[in-house]
N, C-alpha and C positions, 0 to 999 in steps of 0.2 A: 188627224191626230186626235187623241183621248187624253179629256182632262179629270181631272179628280177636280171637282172645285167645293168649297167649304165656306157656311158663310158661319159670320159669329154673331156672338150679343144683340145688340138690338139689330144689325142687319137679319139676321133669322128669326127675330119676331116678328117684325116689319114683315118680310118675302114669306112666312110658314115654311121654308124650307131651311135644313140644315147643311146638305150634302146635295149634291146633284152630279154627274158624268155628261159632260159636255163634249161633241164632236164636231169639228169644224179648223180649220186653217186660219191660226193665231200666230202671228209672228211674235207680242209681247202681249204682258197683262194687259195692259192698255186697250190693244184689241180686241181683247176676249171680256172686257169689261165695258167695248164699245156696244161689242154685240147684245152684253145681256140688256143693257139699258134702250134696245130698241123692240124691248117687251114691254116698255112702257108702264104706266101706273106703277104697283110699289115698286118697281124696280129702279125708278129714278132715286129711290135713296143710296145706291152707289154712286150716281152722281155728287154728292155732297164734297167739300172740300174737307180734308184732313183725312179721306179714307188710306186705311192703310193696310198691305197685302203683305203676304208671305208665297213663296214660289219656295218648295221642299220643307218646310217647314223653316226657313230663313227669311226675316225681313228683307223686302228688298224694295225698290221704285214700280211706278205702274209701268216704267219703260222696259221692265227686265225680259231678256228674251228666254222661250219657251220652248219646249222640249214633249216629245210624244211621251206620255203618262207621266207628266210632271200633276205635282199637288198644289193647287192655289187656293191661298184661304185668305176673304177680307174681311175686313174687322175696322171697325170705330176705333178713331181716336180714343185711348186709359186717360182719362185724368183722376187724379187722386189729390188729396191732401193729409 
């Protein structure tokens, strides 16, 4: 399967990447988020708690299941005041 995957805010300061096409056999974000973090160094900042993903441009859990040419994009925690 082919991913579109998107990172945002400070995840793409942090990795220098904004966009990247990922192929491989992903049953959820989860796993496609396991895999990138076994690249190691900055990519352990997906690791962090409070990350948060969209699969089609819809919020959703890192458990959501995945689809050939679906769009995943993760993103920091917004806070505001």
């Amino acid at each position: 399967m082919k991913l579109d995957v998107q990172f945002f805010a400070r995840y793409r300061e942090v990795l220098g990447v904004d966009a990247e096409q990922i192929e491989g056999d992903f049953a959820t974000i989860e796993q496609l988020r396991g895999h990138l973090l076994q690249r190691g160094g900055d990519w352990q900042v997906l690791a962090e708690h409070g990350l948060m993903c969209a699969r089609n441009q819809e919020l959703c859990a890192v458990g959501e299941l995945l689809a050939d040419g679906d769009e995943v994009a993760f993103f920091p925690t917004v806070t505001g005041g």
